[in-house]
C-alpha positions as CSV (number, residue, x, y, z in Angstrom):
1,X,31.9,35.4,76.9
2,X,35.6,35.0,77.1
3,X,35.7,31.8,77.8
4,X,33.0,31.0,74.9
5,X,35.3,32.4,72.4
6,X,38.8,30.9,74.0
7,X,35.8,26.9,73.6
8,X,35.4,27.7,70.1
9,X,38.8,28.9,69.0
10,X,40.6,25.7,70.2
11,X,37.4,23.6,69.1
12,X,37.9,24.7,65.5
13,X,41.8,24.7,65.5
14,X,42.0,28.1,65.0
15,X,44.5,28.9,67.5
16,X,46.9,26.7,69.2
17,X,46.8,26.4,72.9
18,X,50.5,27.2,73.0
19,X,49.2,30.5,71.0
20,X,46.9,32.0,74.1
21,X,47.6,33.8,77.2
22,X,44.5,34.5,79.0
23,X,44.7,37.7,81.8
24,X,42.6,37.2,84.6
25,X,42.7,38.7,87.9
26,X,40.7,36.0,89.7
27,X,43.4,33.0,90.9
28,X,40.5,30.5,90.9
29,X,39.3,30.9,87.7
30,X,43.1,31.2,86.1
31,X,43.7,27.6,87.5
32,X,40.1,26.7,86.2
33,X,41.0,27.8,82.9
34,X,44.2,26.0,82.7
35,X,42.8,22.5,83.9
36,X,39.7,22.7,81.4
37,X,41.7,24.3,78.5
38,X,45.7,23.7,79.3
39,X,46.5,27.1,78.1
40,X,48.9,29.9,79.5
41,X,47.0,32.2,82.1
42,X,48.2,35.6,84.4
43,X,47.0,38.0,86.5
44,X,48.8,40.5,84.4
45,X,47.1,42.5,81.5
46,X,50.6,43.6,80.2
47,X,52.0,40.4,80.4
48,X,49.3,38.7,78.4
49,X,49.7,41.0,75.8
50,X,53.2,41.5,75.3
51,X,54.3,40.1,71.8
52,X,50.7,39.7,70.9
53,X,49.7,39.9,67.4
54,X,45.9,39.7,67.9
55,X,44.8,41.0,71.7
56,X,40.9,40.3,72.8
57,X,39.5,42.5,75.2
58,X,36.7,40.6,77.2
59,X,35.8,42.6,80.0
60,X,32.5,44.3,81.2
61,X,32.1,48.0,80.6
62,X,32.7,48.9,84.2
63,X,36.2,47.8,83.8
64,X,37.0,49.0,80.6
65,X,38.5,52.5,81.7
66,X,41.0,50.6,84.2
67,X,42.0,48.1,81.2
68,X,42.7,50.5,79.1
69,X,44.9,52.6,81.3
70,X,46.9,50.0,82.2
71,X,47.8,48.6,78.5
72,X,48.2,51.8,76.7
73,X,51.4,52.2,75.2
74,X,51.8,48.4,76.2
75,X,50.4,46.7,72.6
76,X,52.8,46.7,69.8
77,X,51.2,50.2,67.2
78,X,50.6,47.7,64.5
79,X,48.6,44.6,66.9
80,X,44.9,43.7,66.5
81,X,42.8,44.7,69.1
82,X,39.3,43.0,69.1
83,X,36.7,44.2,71.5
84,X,33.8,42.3,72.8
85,X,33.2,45.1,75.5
86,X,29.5,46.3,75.6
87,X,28.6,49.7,74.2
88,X,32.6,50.6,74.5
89,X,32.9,52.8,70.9
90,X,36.1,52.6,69.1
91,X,36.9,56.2,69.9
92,X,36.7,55.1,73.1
93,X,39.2,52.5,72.9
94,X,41.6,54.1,70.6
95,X,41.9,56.9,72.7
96,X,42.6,54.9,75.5
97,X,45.6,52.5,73.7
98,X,46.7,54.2,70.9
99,X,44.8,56.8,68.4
100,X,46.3,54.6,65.4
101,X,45.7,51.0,67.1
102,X,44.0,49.1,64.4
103,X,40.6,48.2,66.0
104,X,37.9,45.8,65.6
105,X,34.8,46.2,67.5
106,X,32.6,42.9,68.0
107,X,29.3,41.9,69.5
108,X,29.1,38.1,70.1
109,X,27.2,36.2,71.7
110,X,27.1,32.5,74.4
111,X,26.1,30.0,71.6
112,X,29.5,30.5,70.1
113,X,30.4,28.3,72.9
114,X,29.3,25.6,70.2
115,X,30.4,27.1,67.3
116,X,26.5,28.3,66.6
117,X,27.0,32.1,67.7
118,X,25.4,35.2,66.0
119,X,28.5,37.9,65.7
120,X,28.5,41.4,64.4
121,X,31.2,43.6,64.1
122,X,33.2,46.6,62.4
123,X,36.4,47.6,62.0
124,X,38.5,50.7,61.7
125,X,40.1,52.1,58.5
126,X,43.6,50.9,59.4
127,X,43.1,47.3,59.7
128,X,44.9,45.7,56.6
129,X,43.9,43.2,54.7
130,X,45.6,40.5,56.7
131,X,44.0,41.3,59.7
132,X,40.2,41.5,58.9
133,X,40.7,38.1,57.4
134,X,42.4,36.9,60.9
135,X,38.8,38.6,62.2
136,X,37.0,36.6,60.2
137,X,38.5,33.5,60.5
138,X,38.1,33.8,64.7
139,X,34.8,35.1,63.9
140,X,33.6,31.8,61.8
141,X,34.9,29.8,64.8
142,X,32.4,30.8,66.9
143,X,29.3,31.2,64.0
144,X,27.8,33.2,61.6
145,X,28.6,36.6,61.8
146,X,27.8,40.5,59.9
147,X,30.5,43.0,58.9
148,X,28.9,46.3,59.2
149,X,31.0,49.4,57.9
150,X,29.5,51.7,60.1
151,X,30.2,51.6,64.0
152,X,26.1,52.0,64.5
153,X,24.8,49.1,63.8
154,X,27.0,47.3,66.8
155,X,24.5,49.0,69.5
156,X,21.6,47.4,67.7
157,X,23.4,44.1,67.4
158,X,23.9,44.2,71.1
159,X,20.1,44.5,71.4
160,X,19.5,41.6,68.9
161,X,22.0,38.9,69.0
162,X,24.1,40.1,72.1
163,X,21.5,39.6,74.4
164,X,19.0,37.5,72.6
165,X,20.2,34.4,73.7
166,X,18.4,35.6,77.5
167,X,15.5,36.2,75.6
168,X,15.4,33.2,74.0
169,X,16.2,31.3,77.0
170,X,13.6,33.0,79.1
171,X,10.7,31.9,76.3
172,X,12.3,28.5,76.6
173,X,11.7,28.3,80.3
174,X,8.5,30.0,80.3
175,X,7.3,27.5,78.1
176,X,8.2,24.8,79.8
177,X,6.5,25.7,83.3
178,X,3.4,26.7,80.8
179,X,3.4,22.9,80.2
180,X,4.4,21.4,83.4
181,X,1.3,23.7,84.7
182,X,-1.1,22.4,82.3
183,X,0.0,19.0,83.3
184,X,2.7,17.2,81.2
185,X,5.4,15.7,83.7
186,X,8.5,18.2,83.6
187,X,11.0,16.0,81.8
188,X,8.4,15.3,78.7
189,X,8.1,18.9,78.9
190,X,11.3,20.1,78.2
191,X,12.2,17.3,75.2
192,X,8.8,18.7,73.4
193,X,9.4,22.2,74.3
194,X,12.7,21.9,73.0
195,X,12.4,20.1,69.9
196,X,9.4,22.6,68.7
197,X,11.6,25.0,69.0
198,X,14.7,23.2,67.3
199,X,12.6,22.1,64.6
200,X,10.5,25.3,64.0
201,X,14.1,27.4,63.8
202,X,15.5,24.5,61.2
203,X,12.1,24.3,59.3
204,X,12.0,28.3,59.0
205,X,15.8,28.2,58.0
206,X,15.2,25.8,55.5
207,X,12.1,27.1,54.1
208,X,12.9,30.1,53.8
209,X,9.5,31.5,53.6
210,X,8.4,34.7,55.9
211,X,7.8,34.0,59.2
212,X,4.1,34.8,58.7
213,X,3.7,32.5,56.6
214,X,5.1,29.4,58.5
215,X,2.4,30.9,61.1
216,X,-0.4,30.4,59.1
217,X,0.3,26.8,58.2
218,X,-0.1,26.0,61.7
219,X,-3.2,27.9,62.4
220,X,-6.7,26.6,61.3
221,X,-9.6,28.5,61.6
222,X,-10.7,28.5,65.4
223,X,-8.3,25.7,66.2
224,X,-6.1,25.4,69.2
225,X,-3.5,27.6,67.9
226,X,-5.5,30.6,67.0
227,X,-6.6,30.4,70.6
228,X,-3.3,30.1,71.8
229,X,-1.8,33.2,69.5
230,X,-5.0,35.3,70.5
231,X,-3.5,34.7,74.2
232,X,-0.3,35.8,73.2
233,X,-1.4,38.9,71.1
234,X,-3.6,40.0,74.0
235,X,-0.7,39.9,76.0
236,X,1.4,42.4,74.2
237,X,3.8,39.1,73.2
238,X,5.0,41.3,70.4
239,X,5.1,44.3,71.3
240,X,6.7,43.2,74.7
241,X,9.8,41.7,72.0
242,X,10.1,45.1,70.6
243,X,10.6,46.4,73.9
244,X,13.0,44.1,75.4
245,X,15.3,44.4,72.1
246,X,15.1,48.6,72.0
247,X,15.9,48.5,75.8
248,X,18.8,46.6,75.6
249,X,20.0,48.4,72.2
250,X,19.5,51.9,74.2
251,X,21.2,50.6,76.7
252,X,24.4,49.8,74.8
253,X,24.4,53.1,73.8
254,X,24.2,54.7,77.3
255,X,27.3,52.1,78.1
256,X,28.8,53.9,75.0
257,X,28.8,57.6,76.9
258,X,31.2,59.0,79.5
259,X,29.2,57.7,83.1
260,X,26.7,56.1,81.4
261,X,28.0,52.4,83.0
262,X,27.3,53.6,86.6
């Protein structure tokens, strides 16, 4: 996810490669992102964000503790901090850099590798002016994203657009081996597989009628497609959607709780 924000931050100009320094304690991967992307890298959390104005914490949970230890009292009082760290609450993070650290607490997502991602995110009462707009402005680099003024809503979002992308792919995947099995050859597969699904998200988008609706155009009375949708009902397809989005949103919020990434 770090590296999809650092694609679409130089892809839309917002920041300068002379402008990033990207921590990372892995050697290989700090030489692979200064050959792809030409920017500064260390293996030094303090070092990346000394002088910082606007400081990105990319992490996974499980490390979040350890990253916060070792930058508190590092970041200048009155510097950004934007969070992408799963289920990690502002308290959280405040408490471990700084009670008055201005905060903002995102959920992203991978398309925003090509500018197309799904953000939403919150911030604390003493981010100025000034720096919700720099948000927003990184923000729109990636996407389209939600403010929310309540921290809440950023478990839910993990459920929905944090890891929907999986979800997506997975019904992607699963619908090409459906037609592979049924007999099409893979590679016709894959361009018809992905195209319905291209065009049906454009067409809905573009629409703008309910989902429902769209639904119905498609299905005639004992045609193909009620067949096919009576198959997926009978499968719990919706129901199994529900599922998969509450687990991950619950999840989030055990990530939120002291021992609840273990």
């Amino acid at each position: 996810m770090c590296e999809a924000i650092l694609k679409g931050l130089l892809t839309a100009r917002v920041a300068a490669t002379t402008h990033i320094v990207v921590s990372d304690p892995l050697e290989h991967r700090r030489s692979d992102l200064l050959l792809k992307y030409g920017i500064k890298t260390t293996a030094s959390n303090i070092e990346a964000v000394t002088g910082a104005e606007v400081i990105i914490l990319a992490v996974k949970p499980q490390q979040a503790a350890v990253v916060l230890r070792d930058l508190r009292a590092r970041i200048d009082s009155t510097a950004l901090v934007i969070s992408i760290i799963a289920g990690v609450t502002v308290e959280t993070l405040q408490s471990g850099i700084g009670a008055m650290q201005p905060v903002v607490r995102v959920m992203p997502n991978t398309p925003a590798q090509i500018g197309e991602g799904a953000s939403g995110w919150t911030a604390t009462a003493n981010v100025t002016v000034e720096q919700h707009d720099q948000a927003e402005t990184i923000l729109s680099a990636l996407g389209r994203h939600a403010y929310f003024e309540s921290e809440h809503y950023i478990d839910m979002v993990t459920g929905v657009s944090g890891s929907g992308p999986a979800y997506v792919f997975l019904f992607i995947e699963a619908f090409i081996d459906a037609a592979v099995r049924i007999g099409l050859p893979r590679q016709s597969a894959e361009m018809l597989v992905l195209q319905t699904v291209k065009g049906s998200t454009l067409y809905y988008e573009q629409s703008k009628a309910h989902p429902a609706q769209l639904k119905n155009q498609v299905t005639s009375a004992g045609g193909t497609t009620a067949a096919g949708l009576h198959a997926l009902e009978a499968g719990a397809f919706r129901a199994t959607i529900e599922n998969a989005v509450e687990a991950a949103f619950r999840k989030s919020e055990q990530l939120g709780k002291p021992g609840g990434h273990n």
